[in-house]
N, C-alpha and C positions, 0 to 999 in steps of 0.2 A: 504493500500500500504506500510505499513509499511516494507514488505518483503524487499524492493528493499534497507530501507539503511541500508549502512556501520554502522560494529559493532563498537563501542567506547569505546577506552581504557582508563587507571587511568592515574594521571599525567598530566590530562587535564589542571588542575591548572599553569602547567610548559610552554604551549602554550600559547603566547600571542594574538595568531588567530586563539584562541578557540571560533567555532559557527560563523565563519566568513569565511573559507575555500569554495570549490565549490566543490571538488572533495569527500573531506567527510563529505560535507553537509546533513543532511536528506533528504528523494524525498518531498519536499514541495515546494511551488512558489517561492525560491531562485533558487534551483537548476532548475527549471525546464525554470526559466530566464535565469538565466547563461550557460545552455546548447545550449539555441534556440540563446542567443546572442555570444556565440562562432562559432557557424556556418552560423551566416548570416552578423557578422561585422569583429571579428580581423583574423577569422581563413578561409575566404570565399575563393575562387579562384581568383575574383577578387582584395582582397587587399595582396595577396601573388605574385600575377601577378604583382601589380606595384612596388616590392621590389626586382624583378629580379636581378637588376642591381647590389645592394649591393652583391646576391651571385657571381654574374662575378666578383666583384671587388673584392673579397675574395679572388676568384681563381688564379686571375691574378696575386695578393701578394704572394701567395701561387708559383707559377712556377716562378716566377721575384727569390724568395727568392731561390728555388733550384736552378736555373741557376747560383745564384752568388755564392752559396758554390761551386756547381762545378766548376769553373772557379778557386776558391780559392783553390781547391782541397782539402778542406775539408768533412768529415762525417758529418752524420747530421740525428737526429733523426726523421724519416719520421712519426711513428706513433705518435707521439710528434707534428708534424708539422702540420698535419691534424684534430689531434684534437684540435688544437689551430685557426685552419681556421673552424672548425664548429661553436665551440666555441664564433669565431667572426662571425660569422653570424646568428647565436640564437641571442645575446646582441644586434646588430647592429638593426633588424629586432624588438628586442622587448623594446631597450632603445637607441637607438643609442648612446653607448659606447662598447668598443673593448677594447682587449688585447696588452696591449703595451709592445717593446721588450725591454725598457728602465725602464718601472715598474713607471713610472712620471703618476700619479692620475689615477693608476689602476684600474676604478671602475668595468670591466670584472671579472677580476681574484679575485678579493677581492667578489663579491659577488659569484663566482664557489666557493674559497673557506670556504665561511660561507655555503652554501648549502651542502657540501660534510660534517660540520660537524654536521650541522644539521640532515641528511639524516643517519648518522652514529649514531647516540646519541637518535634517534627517534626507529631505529633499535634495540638500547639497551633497550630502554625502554619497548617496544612490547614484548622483550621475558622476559620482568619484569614482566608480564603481568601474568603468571606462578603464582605469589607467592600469589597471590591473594590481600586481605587489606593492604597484610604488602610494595606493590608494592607503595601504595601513600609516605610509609614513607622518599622513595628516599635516602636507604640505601645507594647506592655507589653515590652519587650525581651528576649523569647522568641527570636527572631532571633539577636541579641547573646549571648547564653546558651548557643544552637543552635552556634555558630561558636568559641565555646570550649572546648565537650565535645568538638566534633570534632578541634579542633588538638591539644587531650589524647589522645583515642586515636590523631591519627596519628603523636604522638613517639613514644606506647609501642609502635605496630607497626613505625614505623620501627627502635626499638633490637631488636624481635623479628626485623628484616630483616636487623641487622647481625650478629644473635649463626648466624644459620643462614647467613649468607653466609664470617664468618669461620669457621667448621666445614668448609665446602665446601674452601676455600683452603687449612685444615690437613690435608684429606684426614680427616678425623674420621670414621669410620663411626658414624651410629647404629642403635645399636641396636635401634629399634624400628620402623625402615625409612623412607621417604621420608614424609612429612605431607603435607601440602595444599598449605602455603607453598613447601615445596620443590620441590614439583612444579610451580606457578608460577613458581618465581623460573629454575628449569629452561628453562620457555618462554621464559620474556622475556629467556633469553641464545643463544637457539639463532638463528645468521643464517637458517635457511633454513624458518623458523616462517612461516606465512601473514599472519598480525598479530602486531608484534610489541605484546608489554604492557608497559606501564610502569609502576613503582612505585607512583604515584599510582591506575592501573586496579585494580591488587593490591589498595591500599588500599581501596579503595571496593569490590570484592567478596566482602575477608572483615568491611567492617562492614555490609554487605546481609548477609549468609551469620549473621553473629552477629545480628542482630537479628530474622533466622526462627526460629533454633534455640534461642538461649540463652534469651529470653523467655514 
């Protein structure tokens, strides 16, 4: 079965969620867990059904905000405005954190924009890919570059791991019901889970998950 995986390029070394990803994982019993558990826990109809409410409450942000530019009778970038209300409902749905208009502990935008550099620098590197051996030596230091946006978003998902794990241990209900994160961080404590995941698997598939969605 080898046919089925994904080719792998140089500069692996630059990935810190090298052999840890699910989307470029081999077809082996990682991938083949990670596929069956995105369609029967985070990605089901039923747990997208109980998150309705956050896309209403998106929406309603979203009309509340044009109503009062027009009233101010001010302009106002719509297609800006929409992608900041998708935006907030990818995060919300998958960390419950959002896009703040004030920019006070941005952790939305701050992780769109480590994915936008990541997703840009991964790009460059693929068509390094071209030069053959001399692609590992990371002549233009794209590489180097690649491997510090990543260690940036895995502190910031890291402190997203600690603020939703110390909630758990307070018994904190939230309010707006289980997210994505919690629904993983759920599996990768249950002993009797088929694979267990580990932090690091976490990490590398909600920055595959952000880099479909958010961009």
């Amino acid at each position: 079965m080898n046919i089925v995986s994904r080719l792998q390029f140089n500069n692996t070394d630059c990935n810190i969620y090298e052999g840890s990803g699910f989307i470029t994982a081999p077809y082996n019993a990682y991938w083949r867990f990670m596929k069956k558990l995105c369609m029967t826990r985070p990605l089901n109809n039923s747990q997208i059904n109980q998150l309705v409410h956050v896309r209403e409450d998106e929406m309603k942000k979203l009309v509340e905000s044009m109503i009062n530019i027009s009233k101010q009778g001010e302009s106002c970038d719509l297609r800006q405005a929409i992608m900041t209300m998708t935006n907030n409902v990818i995060c919300r749905m998958s960390m419950s954190t959002r896009c703040l208009a004030d920019g006070a502990n941005n952790e939305a935008m701050e992780i769109k924009d480590l994915v936008l550099q990541v997703s840009l620098l991964r790009g460059k590197l693929s068509a390094g890919n071209v030069m053959g051996p001399l692609a590992k030596l990371d002549l233009f230091g794209y590489g180097r570059h690649l491997r510090i946006a990543l260690v940036k978003f895995d502190r910031l998902v890291e402190r997203i791991i600690k603020e939703h794990e110390e909630k758990k241990m307070k018994g904190t209900e939230r309010s707006e019901g289980m997210d994505l994160m919690d629904i993983l961080l759920e599996i990768s404590r249950d002993p009797n889970v088929e694979m267990k995941l580990t932090k690091k698997e976490i990490k590398a598939f909600f920055l595959v998950s952000c880099c479909q969605l958010l961009l």
